[in-house]
C-alpha positions as CSV (number, residue, x, y, z in Angstrom):
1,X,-9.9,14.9,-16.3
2,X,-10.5,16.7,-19.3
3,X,-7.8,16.1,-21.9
4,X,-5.4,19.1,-22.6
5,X,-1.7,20.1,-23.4
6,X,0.8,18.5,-20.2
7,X,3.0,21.8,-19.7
8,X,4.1,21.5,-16.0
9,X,5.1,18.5,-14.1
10,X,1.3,18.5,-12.3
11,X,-0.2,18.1,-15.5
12,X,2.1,15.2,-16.3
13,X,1.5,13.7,-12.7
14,X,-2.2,14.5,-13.5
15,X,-2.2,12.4,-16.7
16,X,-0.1,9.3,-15.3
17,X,-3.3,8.7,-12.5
18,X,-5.8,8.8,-15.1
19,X,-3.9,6.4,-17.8
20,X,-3.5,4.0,-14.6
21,X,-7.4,4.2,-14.2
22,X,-7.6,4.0,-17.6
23,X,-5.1,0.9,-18.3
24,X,-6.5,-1.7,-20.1
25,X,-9.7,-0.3,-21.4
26,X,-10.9,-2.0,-24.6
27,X,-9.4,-0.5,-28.0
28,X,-11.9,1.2,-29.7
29,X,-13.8,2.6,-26.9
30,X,-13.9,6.0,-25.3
31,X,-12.2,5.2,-22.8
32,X,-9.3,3.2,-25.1
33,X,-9.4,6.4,-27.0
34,X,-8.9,8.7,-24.2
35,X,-6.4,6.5,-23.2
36,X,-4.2,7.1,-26.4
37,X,-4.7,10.3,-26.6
38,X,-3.2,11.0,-23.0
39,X,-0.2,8.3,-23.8
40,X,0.8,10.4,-26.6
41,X,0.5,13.3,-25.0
42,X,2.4,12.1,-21.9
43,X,5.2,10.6,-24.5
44,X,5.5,14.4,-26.2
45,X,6.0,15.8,-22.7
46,X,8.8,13.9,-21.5
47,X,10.3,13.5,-24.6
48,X,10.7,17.7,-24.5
49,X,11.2,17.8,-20.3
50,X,13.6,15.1,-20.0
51,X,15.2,14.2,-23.3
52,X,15.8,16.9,-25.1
């Protein structure tokens, strides 16, 4: 999955599967890294789709 903006409710579901694969990686590492990047970016999304 390449990492980009979540805009539509696929991307989000698209992001969720690959933070599951990526759960527990090792902090530090690329795949910790990729895995922080998508949390955040999951976090932004429904913060704007479901809380605001």
């Amino acid at each position: 999955m390449e990492i980009r903006p979540i805009r539509t409710d696929e991307d989000h579901k698209a992001a969720l599967v690959e933070i599951d694969r990526l759960w527990g990686a090792s902090v530090g590492s690329p795949e910790g890294d990729r895995l922080d990047v998508l949390g955040t970016l999951v976090e932004r999304y429904e913060e704007t789709r479901w809380v605001a």
